[in-house]
N, C-alpha and C positions, 0 to 999 in steps of 0.2 A: 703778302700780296693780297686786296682786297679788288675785286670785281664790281662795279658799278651795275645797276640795273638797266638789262635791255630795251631796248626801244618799245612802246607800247601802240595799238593804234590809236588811242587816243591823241598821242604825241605826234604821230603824224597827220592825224586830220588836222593839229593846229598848226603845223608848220605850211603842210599845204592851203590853209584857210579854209577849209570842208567843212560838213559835217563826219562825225564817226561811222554813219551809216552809207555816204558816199565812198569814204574810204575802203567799206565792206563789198559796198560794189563793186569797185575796180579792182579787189582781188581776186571775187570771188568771180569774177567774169559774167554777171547777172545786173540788169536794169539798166536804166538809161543814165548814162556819162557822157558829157561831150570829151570831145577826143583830145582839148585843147589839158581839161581837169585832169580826163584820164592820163597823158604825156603828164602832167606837174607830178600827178600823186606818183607814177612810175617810178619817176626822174629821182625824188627824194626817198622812196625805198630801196632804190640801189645805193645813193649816196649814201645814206646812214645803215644799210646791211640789214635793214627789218626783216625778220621774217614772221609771218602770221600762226600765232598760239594756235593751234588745234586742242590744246588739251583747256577741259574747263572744269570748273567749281573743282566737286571734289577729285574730281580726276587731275589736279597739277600733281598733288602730291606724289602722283605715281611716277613722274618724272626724276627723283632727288636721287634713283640710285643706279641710274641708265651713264653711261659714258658713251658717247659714239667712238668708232674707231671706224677711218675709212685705209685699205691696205688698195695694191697696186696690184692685186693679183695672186691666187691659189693655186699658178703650175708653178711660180719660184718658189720653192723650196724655204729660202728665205724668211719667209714671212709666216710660215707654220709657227716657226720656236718664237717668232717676234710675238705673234698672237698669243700663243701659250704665257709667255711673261706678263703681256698685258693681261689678259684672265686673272693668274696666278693671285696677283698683286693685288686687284681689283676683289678679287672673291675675297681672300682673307680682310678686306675694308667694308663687304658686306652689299657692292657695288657689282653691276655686270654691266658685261661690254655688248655693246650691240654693233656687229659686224658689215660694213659693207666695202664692195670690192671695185674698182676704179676702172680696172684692164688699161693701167696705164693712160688711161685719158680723163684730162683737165674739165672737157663739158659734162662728161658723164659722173664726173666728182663734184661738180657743181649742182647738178639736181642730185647727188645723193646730201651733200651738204644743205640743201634747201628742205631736204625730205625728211633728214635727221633731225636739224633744229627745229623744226617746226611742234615738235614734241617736248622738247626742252629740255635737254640731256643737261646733265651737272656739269661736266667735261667734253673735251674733242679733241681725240688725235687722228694725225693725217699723217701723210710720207711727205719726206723732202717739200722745197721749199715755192716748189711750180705751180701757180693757181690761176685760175682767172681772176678776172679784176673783182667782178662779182663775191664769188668766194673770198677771197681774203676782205673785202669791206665785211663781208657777214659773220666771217669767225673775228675780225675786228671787237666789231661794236655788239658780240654776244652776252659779254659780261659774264662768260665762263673762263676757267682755264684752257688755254688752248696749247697744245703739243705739239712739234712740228718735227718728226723722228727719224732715224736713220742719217740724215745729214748735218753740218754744222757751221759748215764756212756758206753764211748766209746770214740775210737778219730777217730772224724771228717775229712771226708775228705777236709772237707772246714767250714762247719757250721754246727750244729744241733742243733732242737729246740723239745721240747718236755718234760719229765721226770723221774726220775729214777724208774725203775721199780722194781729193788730188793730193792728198799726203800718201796716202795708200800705193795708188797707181803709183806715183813717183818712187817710192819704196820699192814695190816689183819692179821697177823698168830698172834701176839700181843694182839690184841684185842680179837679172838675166845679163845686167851689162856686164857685171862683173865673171860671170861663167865665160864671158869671151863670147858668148851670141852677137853675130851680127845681120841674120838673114832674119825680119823677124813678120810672122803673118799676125791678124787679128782677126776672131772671129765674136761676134756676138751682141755688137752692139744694135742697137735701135733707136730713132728719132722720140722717142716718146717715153725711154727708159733713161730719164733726164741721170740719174746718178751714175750710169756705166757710160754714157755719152759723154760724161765730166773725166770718167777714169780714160776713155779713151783718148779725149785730147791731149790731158796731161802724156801719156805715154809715146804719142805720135811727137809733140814737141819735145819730149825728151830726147828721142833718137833723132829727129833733127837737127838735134843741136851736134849728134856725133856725126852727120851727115849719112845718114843711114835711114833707108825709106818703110816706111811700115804699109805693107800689104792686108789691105784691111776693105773687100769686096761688099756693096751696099748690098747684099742678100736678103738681111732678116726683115721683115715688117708683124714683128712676133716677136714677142718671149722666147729667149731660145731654149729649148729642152734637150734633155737627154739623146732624142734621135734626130732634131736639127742640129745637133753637134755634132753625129755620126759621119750626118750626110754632107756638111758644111765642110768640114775637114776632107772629105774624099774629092770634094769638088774643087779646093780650094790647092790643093795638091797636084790635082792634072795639071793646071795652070801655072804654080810655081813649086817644081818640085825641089828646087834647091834649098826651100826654108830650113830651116834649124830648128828656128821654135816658134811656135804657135800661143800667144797670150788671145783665151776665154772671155768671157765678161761674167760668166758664174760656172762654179763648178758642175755644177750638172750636164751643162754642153761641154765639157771640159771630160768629165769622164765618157761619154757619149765619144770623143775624139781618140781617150785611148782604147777605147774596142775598135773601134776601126784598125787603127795600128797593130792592137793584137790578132784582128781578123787576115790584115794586111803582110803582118810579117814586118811590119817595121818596127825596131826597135827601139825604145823610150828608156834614157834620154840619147842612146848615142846615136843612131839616127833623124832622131824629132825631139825635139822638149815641148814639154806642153804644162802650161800655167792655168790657172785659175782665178776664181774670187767667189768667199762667202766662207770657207773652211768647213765644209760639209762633212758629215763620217765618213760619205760613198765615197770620199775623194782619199781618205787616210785608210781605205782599203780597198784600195787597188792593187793590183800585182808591183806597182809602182808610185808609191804613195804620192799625193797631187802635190804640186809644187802653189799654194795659195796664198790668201790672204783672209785670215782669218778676224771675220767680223763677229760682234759679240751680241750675236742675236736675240737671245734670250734676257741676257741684261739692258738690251737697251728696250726692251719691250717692258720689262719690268721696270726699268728708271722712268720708261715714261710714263705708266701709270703712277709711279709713285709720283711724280712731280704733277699731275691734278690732283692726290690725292692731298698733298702736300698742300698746293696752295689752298683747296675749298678750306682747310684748316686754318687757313691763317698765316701760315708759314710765309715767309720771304722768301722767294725762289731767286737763284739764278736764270739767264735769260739761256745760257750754253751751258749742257751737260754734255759734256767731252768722257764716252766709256774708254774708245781708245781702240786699238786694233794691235794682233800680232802677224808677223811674217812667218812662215810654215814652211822653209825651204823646203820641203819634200824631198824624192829622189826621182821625180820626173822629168829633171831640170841638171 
């Protein structure tokens, strides 16, 4: 895979008909522009994904051995071991990762992406496949490799490694179907946590299709944690105590739901099952080992640094790195 060179300002004063030094005004927000120049020059930096080099003379070279990496957040659990892999991978090629964190939002990814490149990282991974328009024209036309990790049933702006997660969910709603569960709650999804919003649907259509309703209360506007799983489940319980079982959107609010149960006196699974997702240790020691689905953190944080490291080489990548996922029946379930 070979990467063409990014956009320069030169290149854009001539598309705009400028000069280079007008073009420097309207980024830089200084001297006089009519408003008409300024709208064109705008208009065609977001169309072609420019972003303006900060780094000069001798200082580009300090750029060749920087990757950006943008994660979705530091309470998921998740993203620790994904991080660790990308590191891992990256150091032994002589490369560091430079970390920034989204909190699940699309605007606030898009100035970290404006902020990263502007430095001119060798590489760029990012989560799932959810961006502004802006963003993706900019990882577009970066003329680096670009990652696009944890998900797969999507298309790639350039690569993505990770795996399918309506395969996953459908997997778990299969297997709770098969224990005979028919009462079933859901705790934990969120508008803004585009890949457990994916597993949710898949699961809600599955039991629909048995004619079977999934109890699934709009609560969280957050990442759920350890003690919004606690409290999530006690709440969710007053209102229907006749569930069966309870499917999580990550194990952490997942084990969070069986301390309540052990606080509770209710016993797991023959009173309540409760499921998860991510295949955590906390969840394979429990008094009741988590009934999950175990994602492959660490490898796909490593495959995806390997695949920029891969392409800057030259390599022919694939556009889908499929790591895969196991089922964890547990004994919570």
């Amino acid at each position: 895979m070979t990467f063409s060179r990014s956009r320069t300002q030169r290149e854009i004063a001539k598309l705009a008909g400028v000069s280079d030094m007008t073009v420097s005004r309207v980024l830089r927000g200084t001297g006089v522009v009519s408003a008409r120049t300024r709208e064109r020059i705008l208009n065609i930096v977001n169309e072609t994904g420019y972003v303006q080099n900060r780094l000069a003379g001798s200082l580009a070279a300090a750029r060749a051995n920087q990757v950006a990496v943008i994660i979705p957040s530091l309470v998921n659990n998740i993203f620790s071991q994904v991080t660790a892999g990308i590191a891992e991978e990256l150091e032994r090629a002589g490369y560091n990762p430079v970390i920034g964190v989204s909190n699940y939002d699309v605007e606030r990814e898009e100035r970290l992406v404006l902020s990263m490149m502007s430095w001119r990282p060798a590489g760029f991974i990012v989560t799932d496949f959810v961006h502004t328009d802006r963003t993706r024209n900019i990882l577009a036309n970066a003329g680096i490799p670009v990652v696009e990790m944890m998900e797969i049933s999507g298309e790639p702006i350039d690569m993505c490694v990770g795996f399918n997660h309506q395969t996953s969910a459908l997997v778990m709603a299969e297997h709770l179907l098969r224990k005979g569960y028919r009462r079933f709650g859901y705790l934990g999804w969120n508008n803004t946590d585009f890949a457990a919003a994916t597993r949710y649907h898949v699961i809600r259509k599955r039991l629909e299709a048995e004619g079977i309703a999934l109890v699934a209360p709009d609560v969280f506007d957050r990442s759920p944690d350890f003690d919004g799983g606690k409290r999530a489940l006690g709440a969710l319980l007053e209102t229907h105590p006749d569930l069966q079982v309870v499917v999580f959107s990550n194990d952490m609010s997942a084990c969070g739901g069986m301390v309540h149960c052990l606080e509770r006196g209710i016993t797991v699974p023959e009173r309540l099952a409760i499921a998860g997702f991510s295949g955590l240790r906390l969840g394979q020691a429990m008094p009741r080992e988590l009934t999950t689905i175990h994602a492959k953190r660490h490898e796909i944080g490593r495959r995806s640094a390997k695949a920029v490291l891969n392409a800057l080489a030259g390599q022919t990548m694939p556009q889908v790195i499929d790591v895969g996922f196991d089922l964890m029946p547990g004994t919570s379930s």
